[in-house]
N, C-alpha and C positions, 0 to 999 in steps of 0.2 A: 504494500500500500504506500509505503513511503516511497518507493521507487518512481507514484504517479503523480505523487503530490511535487514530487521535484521536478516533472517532467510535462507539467500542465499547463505552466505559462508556456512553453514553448508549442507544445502543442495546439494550445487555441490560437498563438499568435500564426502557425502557419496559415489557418484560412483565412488570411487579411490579406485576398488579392495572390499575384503572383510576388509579391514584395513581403510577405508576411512570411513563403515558404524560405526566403534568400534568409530573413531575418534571423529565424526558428531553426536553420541549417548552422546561421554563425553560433546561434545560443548552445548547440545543441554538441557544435565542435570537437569541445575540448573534452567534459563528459558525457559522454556517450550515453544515451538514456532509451531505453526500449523503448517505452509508453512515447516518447514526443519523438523517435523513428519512425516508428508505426504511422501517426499520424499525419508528418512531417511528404512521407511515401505517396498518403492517400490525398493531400491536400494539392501536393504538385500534381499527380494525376490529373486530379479535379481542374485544377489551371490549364495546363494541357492539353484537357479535353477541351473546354473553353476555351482559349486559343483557334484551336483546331476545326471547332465547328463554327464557329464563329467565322473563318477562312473557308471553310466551306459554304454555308448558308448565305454569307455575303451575294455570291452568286446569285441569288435569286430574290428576286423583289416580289418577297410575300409575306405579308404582316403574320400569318399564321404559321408558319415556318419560322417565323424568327421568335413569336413570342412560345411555340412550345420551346425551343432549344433554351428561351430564358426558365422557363417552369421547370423543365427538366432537370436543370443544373442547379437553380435554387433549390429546389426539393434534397436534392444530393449532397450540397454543402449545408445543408441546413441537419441534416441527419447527422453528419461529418463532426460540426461543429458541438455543435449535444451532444455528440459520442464522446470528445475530447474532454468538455466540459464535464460530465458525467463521470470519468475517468472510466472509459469502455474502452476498449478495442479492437471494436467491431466493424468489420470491412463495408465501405459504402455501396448500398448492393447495385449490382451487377457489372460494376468496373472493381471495386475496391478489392477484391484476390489479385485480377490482373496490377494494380497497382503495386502490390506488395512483390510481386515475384519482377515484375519489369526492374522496378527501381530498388531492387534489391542493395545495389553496394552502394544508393546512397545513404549517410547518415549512420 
């Protein structure tokens, strides 16, 4: 338990944007902490992903296309972020396994 308590700030700081994971990577450096790895994993994902379809979806000029990819991603970080809070480490479903095994040696 104290392992999460040490490794919470970092953790919830990685879902602040793609800037929160850089931040939560430097926190996270020098002690190495499971609980805000894990997290740190599944928040760049999340960014990522966002990024990604966001570059993709651009391409198409359609309000309903752009606002599921916004619900979809909130949904996702929103679960993320209460998981971290929560002290959970619980994968974001249905990218968060992929995230952990992709991004493995970061963190």
């Amino acid at each position: 338990m104290n392992s999460i308590e040490k490794g919470k700030t970092a953790a919830i700081t990685s879902y602040i944007l793609i800037i929160g994971v850089f931040i939560a990577m430097s926190m996270n450096s020098e002690n190495k902490n499971s609980f805000a790895s894990f997290h740190i994993r599944q928040a760049l994902g999340l960014s990522i992903t966002f990024i990604s379809l966001g570059l993709i979806i651009s391409n198409f000029d359609s309000p309903m296309i752009s606002i599921s990819m916004w619900v979809f991603l909130s949904v996702l970080w929103t679960y993320g972020i209460f998981s971290a809070i929560n002290g959970e480490t619980k994968p974001i479903p249905l990218l968060g396994n992929y995230f952990q095994k992709w991004f493995v040696k970061i963190t």
